[in-house]
C-alpha positions as CSV (number, residue, x, y, z in Angstrom):
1,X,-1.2,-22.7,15.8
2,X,-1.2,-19.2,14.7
3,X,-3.6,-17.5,12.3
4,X,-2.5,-16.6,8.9
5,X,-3.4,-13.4,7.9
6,X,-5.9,-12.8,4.3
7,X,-4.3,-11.3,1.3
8,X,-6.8,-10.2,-1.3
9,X,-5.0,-10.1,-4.9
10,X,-6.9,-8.9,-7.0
11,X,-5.4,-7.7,-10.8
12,X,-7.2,-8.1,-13.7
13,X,-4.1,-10.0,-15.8
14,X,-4.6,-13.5,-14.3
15,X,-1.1,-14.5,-14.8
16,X,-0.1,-11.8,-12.1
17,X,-2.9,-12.6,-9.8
18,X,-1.7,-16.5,-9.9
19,X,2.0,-15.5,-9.3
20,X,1.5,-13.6,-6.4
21,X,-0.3,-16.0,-5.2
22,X,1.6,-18.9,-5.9
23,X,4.5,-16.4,-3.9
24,X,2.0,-15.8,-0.8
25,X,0.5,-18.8,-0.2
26,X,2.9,-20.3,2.4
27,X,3.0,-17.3,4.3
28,X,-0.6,-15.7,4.1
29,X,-4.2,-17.2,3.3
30,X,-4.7,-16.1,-0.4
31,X,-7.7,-14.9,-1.7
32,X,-8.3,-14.1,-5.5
33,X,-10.0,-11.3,-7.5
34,X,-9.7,-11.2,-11.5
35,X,-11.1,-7.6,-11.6
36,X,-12.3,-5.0,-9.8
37,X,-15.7,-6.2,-9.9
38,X,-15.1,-9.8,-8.4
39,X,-12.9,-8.0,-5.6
40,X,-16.1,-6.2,-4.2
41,X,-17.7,-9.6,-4.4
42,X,-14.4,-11.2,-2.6
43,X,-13.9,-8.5,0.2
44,X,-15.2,-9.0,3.9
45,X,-14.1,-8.6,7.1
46,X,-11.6,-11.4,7.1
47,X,-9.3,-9.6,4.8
48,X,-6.3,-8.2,6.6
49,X,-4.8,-7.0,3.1
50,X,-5.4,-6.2,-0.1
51,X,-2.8,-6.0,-2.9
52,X,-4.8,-3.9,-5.4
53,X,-3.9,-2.8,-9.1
54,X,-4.9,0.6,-10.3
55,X,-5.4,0.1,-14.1
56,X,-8.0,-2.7,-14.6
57,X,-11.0,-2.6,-17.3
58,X,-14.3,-3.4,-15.5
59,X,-13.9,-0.8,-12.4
60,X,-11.0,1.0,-12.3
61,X,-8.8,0.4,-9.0
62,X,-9.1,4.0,-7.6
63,X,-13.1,3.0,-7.7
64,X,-11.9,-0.6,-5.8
65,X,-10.5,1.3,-3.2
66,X,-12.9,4.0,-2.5
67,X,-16.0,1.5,-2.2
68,X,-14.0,-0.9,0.1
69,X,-13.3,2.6,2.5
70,X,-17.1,3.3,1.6
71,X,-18.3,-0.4,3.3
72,X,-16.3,0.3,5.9
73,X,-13.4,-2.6,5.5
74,X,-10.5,-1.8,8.1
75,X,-7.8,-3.9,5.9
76,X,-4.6,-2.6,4.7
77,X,-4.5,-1.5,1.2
78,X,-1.3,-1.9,-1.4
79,X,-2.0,-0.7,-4.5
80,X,0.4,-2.6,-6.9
81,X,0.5,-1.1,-10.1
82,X,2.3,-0.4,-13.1
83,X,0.8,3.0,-13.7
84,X,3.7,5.4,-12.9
85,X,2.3,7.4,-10.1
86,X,1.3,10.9,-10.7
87,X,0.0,13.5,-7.8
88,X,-3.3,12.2,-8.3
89,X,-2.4,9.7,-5.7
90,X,-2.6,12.5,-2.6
91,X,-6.3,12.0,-2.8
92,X,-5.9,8.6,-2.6
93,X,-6.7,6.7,0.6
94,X,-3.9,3.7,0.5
95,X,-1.4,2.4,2.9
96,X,1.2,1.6,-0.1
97,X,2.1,2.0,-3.4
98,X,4.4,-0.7,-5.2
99,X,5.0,-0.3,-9.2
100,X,5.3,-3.5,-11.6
101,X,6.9,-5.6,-11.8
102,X,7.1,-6.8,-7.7
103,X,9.4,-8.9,-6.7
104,X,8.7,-11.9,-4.0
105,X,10.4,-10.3,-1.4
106,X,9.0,-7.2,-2.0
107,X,5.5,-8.1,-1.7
108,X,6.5,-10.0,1.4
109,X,8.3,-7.2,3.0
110,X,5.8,-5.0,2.2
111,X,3.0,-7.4,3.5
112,X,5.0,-8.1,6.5
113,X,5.8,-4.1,7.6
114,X,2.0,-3.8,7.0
115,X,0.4,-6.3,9.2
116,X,3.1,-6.2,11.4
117,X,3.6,-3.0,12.4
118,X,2.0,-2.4,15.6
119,X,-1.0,0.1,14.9
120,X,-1.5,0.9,18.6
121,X,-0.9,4.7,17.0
122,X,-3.2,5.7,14.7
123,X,-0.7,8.4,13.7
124,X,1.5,5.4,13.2
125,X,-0.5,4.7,9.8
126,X,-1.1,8.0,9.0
127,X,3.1,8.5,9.0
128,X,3.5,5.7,6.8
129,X,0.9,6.7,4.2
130,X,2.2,9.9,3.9
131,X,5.6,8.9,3.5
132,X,4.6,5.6,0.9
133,X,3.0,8.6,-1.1
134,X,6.0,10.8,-0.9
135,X,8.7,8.8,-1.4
136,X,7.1,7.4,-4.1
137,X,6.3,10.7,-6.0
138,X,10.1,11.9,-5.3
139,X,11.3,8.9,-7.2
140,X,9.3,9.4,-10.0
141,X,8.5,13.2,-10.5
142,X,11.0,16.2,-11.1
143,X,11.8,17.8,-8.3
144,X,9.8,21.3,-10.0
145,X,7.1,19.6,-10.1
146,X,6.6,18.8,-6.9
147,X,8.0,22.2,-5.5
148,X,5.0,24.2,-6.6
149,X,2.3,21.7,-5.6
150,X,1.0,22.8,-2.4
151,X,-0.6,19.4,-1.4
152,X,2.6,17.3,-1.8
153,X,4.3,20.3,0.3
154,X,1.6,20.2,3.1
155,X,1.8,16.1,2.9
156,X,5.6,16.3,3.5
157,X,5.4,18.7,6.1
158,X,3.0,16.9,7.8
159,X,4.9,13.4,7.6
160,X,7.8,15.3,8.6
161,X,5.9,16.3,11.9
162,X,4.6,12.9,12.8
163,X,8.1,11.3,11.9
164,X,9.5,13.8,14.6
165,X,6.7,13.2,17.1
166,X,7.0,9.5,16.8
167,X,10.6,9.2,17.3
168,X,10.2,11.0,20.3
169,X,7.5,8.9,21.7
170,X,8.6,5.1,20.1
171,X,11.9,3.4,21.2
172,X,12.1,1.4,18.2
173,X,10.7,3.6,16.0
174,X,14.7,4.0,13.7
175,X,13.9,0.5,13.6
176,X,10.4,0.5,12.2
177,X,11.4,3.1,9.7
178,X,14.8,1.2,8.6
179,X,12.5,-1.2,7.3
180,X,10.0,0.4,5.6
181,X,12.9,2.2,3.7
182,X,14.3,-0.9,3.1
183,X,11.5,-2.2,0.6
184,X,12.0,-1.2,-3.0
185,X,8.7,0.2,-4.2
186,X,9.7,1.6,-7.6
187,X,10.7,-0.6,-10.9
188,X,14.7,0.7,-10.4
C-alpha cells in the first residue's frame, strides 16, 4: 500500500476549505486550516503540500508563508487565491500560484505536477517557480508594465536559462513542461 501524500488547505472562508477538501480527499491525506493562524498550528513535517490563500484576516497569507520557510518546512507551497497577482509576488517564496475560483482538476494537476515532479534538480524547482511567477504575471499585467521592471526581466531571463539548461540535460524534460503548461492557473 502506498503513502498518500498531506495537503494542508488552509483558507479562511470555510466553505472553500471543505470543498477542496471534499475534492482531495480520495487522492491525498487532507489536512484543514480555517486561517492563517490555525495553519501555523497545523503545519509539521508531514506536510508534503500546502494549498495556501493570500487574503485572509487573522495573518495575512504572505506572513503564512514566510513563517512556514522561517521553521524550516520543506513542503510545496500553492498559494490559491483570488487576489489578482501583482509584481509583489517576485519576493515571494512559492512553488505556484492558482487564482479563484479552482477547478477539481486543476488543484489535482497542480498537486500532482508538484509532488510528482522528480526534484532530483534543485534547479528543477527553481525553473518552475520562476516560470509559475511569470506566466502568471504575463496573463494578468500589461505587457509595459512588465517591460520596465527589472526584476520580472532578470526572473525571465533567468527561467529562460534554466529552461535551456534543463532540456539539455533531462530527456523528458518537453514532457514535464507540457504539463505544467497544461494547468490553467488564471480565472479565464
Amino acid at each position: 500500500m502506498s503513502v498518500q501524500s498531506t495537503v494542508l488547505i488552509v483558507d479562511d472562508e470555510p466553505g472553500v476549505v471543505d470543498a477542496y477538501a471534499l475534492q482531495l480527499r480520495e487522492e491525498y491525506d487532507v489536512r484543514r486550516a480555517y486561517g492563517g493562524e490555525e495553519a501555523l498550528d497545523e503545519i509539521d513535517e508531514d506536510v508534503d503540500a500546502v494549498l495556501l490563500d493570500r487574503r485572509m484576516p487573522d495573518i495575512h497569507g504572505d506572513e503564512v508563508l514566510k513563517r512556514i520557510h522561517e521553521r524550516g518546512y520543506d513542503c510545496k507551497i500553492i498559494m490559491t487565491t483570488a487576489v489578482d497577482p501583482d509584481l509583489d509576488i517576485l519576493s515571494l517564496d512559492f512553488d505556484d500560484y492558482l487564482c479563484k475560483p479552482i477547478l477539481r482538476e486543476t488543484l489535482l494537476e497542480t498537486l500532482d505536477q508538484q509532488l510528482d515532479t522528480p526534484s532530483t534538480d534543485q534547479r528543477l524547482d527553481e525553473f518552475f517557480q520562476a516560470v509559475s511567477k511569470v506566466e502568471v504575471l504575463e496573463e494578468e499585467l500589461p505587457p509595459g508594465q512588465l517591460s520596465d521592471h527589472e526584476e520580472y526581466q532578470r526572473l525571465k531571463e533567468r527561467s529562460e536559462r534554466l529552461g535551456n539548461e534543463l532540456a539539455e540535460e533531462l530527456s523528458d524534460f518537453q514532457e514535464i513542461i507540457e504539463t505544467f503548461r497544461e494547468i490553467n492557473r488564471s480565472t479565464d
